[in-house]
C-alpha positions as CSV (number, residue, x, y, z in Angstrom):
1,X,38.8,-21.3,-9.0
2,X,40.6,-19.0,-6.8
3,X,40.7,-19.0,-3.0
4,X,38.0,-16.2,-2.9
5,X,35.5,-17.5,-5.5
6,X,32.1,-16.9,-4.6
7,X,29.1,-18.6,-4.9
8,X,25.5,-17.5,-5.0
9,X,22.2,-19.8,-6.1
10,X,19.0,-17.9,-6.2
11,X,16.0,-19.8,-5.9
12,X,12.6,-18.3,-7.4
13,X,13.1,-15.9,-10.8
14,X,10.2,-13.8,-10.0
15,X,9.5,-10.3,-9.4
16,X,12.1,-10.4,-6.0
17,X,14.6,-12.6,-7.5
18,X,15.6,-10.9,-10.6
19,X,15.3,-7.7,-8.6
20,X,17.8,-9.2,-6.5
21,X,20.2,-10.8,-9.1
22,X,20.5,-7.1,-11.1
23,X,21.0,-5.4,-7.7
24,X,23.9,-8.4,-7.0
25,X,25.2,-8.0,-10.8
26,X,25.6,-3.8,-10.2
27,X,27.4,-4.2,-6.6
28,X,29.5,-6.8,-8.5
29,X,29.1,-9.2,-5.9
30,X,30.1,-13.1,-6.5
31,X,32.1,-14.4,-9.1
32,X,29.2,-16.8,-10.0
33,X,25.4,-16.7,-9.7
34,X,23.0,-19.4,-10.5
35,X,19.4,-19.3,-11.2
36,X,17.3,-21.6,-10.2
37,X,13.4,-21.5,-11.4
38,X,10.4,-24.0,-12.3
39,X,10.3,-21.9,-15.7
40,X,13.8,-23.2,-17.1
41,X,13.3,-20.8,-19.9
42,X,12.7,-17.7,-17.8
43,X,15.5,-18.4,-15.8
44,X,17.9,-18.9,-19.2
45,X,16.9,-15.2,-20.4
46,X,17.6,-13.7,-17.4
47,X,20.7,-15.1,-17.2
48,X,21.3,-13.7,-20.7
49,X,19.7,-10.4,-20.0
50,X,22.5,-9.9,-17.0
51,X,25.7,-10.9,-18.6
52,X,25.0,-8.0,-21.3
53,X,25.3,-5.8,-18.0
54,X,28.3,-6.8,-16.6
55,X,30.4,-5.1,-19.4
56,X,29.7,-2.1,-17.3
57,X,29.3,-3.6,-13.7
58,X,32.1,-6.6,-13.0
59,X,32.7,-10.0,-15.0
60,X,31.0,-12.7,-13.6
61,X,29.3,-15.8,-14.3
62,X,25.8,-15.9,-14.5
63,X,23.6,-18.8,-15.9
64,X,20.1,-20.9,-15.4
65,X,20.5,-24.3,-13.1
66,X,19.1,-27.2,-11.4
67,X,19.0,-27.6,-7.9
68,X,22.4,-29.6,-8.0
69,X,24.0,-26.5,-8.4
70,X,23.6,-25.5,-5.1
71,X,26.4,-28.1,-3.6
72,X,29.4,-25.3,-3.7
73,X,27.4,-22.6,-3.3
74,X,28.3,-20.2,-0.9
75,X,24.7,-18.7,-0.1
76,X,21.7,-19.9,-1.6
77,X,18.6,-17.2,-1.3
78,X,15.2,-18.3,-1.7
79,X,12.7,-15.7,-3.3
80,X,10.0,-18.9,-4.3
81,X,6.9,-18.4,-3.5
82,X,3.2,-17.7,-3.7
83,X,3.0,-13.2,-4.0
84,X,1.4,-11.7,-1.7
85,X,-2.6,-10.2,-3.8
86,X,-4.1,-6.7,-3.0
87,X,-6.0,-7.2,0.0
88,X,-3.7,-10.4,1.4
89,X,-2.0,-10.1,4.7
90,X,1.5,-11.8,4.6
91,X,0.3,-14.2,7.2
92,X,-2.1,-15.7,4.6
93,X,0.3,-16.8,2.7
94,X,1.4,-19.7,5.4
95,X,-0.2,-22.7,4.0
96,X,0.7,-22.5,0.3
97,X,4.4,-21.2,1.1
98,X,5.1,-24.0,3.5
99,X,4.3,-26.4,1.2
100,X,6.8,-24.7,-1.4
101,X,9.6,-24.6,0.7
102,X,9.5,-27.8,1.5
103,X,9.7,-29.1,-1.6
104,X,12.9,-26.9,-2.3
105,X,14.8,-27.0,0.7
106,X,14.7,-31.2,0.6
107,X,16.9,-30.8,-3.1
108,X,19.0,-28.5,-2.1
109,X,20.2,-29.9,1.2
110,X,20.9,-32.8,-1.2
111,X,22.8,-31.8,-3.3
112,X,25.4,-31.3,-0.4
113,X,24.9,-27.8,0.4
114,X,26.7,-26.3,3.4
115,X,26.8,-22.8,3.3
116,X,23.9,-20.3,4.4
117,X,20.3,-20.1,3.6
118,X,18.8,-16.4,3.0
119,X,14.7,-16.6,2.5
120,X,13.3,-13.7,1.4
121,X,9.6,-15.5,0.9
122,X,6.7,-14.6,2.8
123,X,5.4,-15.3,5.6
124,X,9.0,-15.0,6.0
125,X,9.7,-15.6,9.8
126,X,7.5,-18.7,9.8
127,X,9.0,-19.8,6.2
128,X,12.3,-19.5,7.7
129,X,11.9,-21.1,10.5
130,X,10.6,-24.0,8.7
131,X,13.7,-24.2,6.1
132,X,15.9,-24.2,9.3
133,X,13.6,-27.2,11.0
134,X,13.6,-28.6,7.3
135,X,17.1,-28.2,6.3
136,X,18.2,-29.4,10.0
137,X,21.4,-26.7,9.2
138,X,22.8,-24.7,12.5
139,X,20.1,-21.5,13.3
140,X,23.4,-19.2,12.5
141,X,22.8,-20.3,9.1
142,X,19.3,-19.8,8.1
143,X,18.7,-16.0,8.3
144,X,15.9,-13.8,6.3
145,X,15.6,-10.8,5.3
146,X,13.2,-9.8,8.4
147,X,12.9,-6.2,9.6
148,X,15.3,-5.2,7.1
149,X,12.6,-3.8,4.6
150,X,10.3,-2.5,6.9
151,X,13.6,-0.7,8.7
152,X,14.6,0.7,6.0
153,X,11.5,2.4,5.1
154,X,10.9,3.6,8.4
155,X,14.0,5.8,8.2
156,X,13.0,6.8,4.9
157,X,9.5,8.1,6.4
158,X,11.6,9.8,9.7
159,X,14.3,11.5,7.4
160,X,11.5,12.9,5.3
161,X,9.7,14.2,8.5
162,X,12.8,15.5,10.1
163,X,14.4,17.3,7.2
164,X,17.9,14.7,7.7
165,X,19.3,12.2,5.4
166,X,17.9,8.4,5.5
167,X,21.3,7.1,6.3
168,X,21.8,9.3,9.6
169,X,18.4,7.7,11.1
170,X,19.6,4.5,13.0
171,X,16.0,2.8,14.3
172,X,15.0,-0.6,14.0
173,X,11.7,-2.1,12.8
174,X,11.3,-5.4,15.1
175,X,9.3,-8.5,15.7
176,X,7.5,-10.1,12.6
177,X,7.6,-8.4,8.8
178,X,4.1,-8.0,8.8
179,X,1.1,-6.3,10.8
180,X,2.2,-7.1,14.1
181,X,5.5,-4.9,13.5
182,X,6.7,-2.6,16.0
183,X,9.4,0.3,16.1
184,X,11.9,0.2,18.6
185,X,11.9,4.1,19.1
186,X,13.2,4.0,22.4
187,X,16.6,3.1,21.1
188,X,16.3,5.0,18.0
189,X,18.6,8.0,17.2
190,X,19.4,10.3,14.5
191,X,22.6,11.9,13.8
192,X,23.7,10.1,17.4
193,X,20.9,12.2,19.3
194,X,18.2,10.4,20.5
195,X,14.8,10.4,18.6
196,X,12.9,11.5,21.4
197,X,14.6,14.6,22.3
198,X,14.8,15.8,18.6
199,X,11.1,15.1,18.3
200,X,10.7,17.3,21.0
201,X,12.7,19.7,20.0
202,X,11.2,20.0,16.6
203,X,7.7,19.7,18.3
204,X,6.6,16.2,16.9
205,X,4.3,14.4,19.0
206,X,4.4,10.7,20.2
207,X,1.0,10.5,18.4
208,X,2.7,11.4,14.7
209,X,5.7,9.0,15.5
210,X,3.4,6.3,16.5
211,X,1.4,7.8,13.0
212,X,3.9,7.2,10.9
213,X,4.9,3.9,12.5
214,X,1.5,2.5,11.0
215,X,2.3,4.1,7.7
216,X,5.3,2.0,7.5
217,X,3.1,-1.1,8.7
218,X,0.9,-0.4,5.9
219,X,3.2,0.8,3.2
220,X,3.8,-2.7,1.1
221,X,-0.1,-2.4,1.0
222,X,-0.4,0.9,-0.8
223,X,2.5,-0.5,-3.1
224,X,0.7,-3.5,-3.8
225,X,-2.8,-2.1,-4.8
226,X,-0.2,0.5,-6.9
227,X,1.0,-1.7,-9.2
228,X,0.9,-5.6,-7.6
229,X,4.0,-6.5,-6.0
230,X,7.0,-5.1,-4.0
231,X,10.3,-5.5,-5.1
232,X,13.0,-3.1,-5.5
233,X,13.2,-2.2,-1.7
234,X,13.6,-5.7,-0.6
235,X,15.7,-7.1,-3.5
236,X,18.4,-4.6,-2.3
237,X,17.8,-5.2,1.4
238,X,18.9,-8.9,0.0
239,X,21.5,-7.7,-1.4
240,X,23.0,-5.6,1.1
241,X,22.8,-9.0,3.8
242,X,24.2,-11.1,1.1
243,X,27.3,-9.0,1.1
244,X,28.0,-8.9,4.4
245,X,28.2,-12.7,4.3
246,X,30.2,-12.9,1.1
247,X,32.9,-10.0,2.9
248,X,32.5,-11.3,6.5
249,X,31.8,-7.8,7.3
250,X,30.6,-8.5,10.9
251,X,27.7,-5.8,9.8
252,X,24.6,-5.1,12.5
253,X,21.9,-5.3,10.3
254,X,17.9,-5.9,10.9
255,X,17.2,-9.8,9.7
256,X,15.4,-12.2,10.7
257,X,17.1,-14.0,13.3
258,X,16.8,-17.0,15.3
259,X,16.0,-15.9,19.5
260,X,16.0,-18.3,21.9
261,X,15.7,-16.3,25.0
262,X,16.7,-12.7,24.3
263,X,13.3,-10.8,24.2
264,X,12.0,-13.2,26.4
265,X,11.3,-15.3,23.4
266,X,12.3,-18.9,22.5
267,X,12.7,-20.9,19.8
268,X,11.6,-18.3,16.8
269,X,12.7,-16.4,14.6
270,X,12.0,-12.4,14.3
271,X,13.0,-9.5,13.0
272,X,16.2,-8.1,15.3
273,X,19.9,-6.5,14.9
274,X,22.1,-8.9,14.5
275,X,26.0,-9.1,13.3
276,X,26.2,-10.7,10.1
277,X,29.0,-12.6,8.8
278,X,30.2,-15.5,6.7
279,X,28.9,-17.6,9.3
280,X,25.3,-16.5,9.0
281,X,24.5,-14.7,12.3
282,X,27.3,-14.4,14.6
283,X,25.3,-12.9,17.2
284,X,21.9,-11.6,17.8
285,X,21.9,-8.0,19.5
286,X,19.2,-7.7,22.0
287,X,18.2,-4.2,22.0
288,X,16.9,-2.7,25.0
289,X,12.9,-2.3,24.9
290,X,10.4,0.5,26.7
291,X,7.0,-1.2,28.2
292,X,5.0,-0.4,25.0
293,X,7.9,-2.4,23.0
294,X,8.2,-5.0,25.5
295,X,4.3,-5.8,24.7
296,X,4.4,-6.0,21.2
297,X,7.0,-8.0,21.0
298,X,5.5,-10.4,23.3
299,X,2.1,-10.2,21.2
300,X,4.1,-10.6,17.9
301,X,5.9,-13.5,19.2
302,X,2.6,-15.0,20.1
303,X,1.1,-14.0,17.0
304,X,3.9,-15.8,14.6
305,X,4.0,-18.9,17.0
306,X,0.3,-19.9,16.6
307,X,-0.1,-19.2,12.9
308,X,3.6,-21.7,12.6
309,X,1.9,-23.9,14.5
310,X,-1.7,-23.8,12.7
311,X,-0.1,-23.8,9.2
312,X,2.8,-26.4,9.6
313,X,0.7,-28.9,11.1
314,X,-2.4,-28.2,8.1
315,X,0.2,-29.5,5.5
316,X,2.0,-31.8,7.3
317,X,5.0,-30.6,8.8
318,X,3.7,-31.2,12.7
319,X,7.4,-33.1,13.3
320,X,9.3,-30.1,12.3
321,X,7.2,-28.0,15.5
322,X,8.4,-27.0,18.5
């Protein structure tokens, strides 16, 4: 091995995780990936499937594992999980999920694991918060993918409505990745001019930003009843925060993120900017909120607080609470 060998175990081979391990395969990202799945054999023919891509993508090791794998790995994502159904809100996943994580984060934190958990399962801000009260690892090192999802679609849905490229929207989605979801408009800009005074210079109303706000909200739904699951979207949200780890990039991206304070908020984790490096999260960045903003977050907070509380202490987990 050289000096900058890197390390990634993905945990859960489903409809996310492979997602995720061809998006990781295509950016040529990590000189070795482990799978790690209940179905051994699912795992193994992914692992075969993806090699045959990286004559075209970059070398790189890729093969099904236990959980002892995970000791020199660099990141290890979690994508296990019960999917979310048609007609299932992300927050009714709590019970079942809890129950899953805990019996994978237990192994791997065995195994000798030191590096940095990514969850990607749902409900994710309450899963991840339990793998970091599980795992007892430093919050810098326990980070989800969030906001990151629902932040990316929202520029999608603005650069469609304002006629600009999705990559010259900067706006954050914030608070839970679910139905409590807010957008921080007030802080939003595109092409470096504030969102507001384009809207009103293009004659779009409060009432169709705050239209196609909910329309983000709602869009996993509409993919769901469309054909089951979500995955491409997310997988390369994954991807994008597992590189800025792997290149300590120091990249402000929307993930979930441990607050303890900022917002007002303590002892949770949310959906928020935050620098990204090989650290984990080197700092959360507190964005400035309007009174509308202020509220929701406050009602998110409260909202992913009482269904942690409800759900870890139905299965068990009451000593990992607050």
């Amino acid at each position: 091995m050289t000096n900058n060998h890197q390390k990634v175990v993905l945990v859960g081979d489903g409809a996310v995780g492979s997602a995720y391990a061809f998006a990781m395969v295509h950016q040529g990202l990590a000189e070795e990936f482990a799978i790690v799945d209940l179905t051994k054999k699912r795992a193994e023919g992914d692992a075969l499937d993806l090699e045959d891509a990286t004559v075209f993508t970059a070398p790189k090791q890729i093969y099904a594992a236990d959980y002892d794998t995970c000791k020199d790995a660099d990141v290890v994502i979690i994508c296990a999980g019960a999917a979310q159904k048609p007609g299932e809100t992300r927050l009714q996943l709590v019970g079942k999920n809890l129950k899953i994580m805990h019996e994978i984060v237990q192994p791997i934190v065995a195994s000798g694991f030191n590096g940095v958990f990514i969850v990607a399962a749902n409900p994710v801000d309450i899963l991840t918060y339990a793998v970091q009260k599980i795992s007892g690892f430093p919050v810098n090192k326990v980070i989800s993918s969030g906001t990151s999802l629902d932040s990316a679609r929202l520029r999608v849905a603005l650069a469609n409505r304002f006629g600009v490229d999705p990559r010259d929207v900067n706006v954050n989605v914030m608070a839970e990745h679910g139905d409590s979801e807010f957008a921080a408009y007030s802080s939003a800009t595109i092409g470096g001019l504030p969102l507001y005074e384009l809207a009103e210079q293009e004659h779009i109303s409060h009432d169709d930003l705050l239209k196609i706000e909910d329309d983000v909200r709602k869009k996993a739904y509409e993919i769901i009843n469309r054909k089951g699951a979500t995955y491409y979207g997310v997988s390369t949200c994954l991807m994008r925060i597992t590189k800025a780890i792997l290149r300590d990039e120091n990249a402000v991206l929307p993930v979930g993120a441990y607050v303890d304070g900022e917002y007002g908020v303590k002892d949770l984790y949310l959906g928020t900017p935050a620098v990204i490096n090989a650290n984990g999260i080197a700092k959360v960045i507190e964005v400035p909120l309007d009174d509308r903003e202020r509220a929701a977050m406050t009602k998110s907070a409260e909202t992913l607080k009482k269904t942690a509380t409800d759900g870890m202490t139905k299965v068990g987990l009451v000593n990992y609470l607050w």
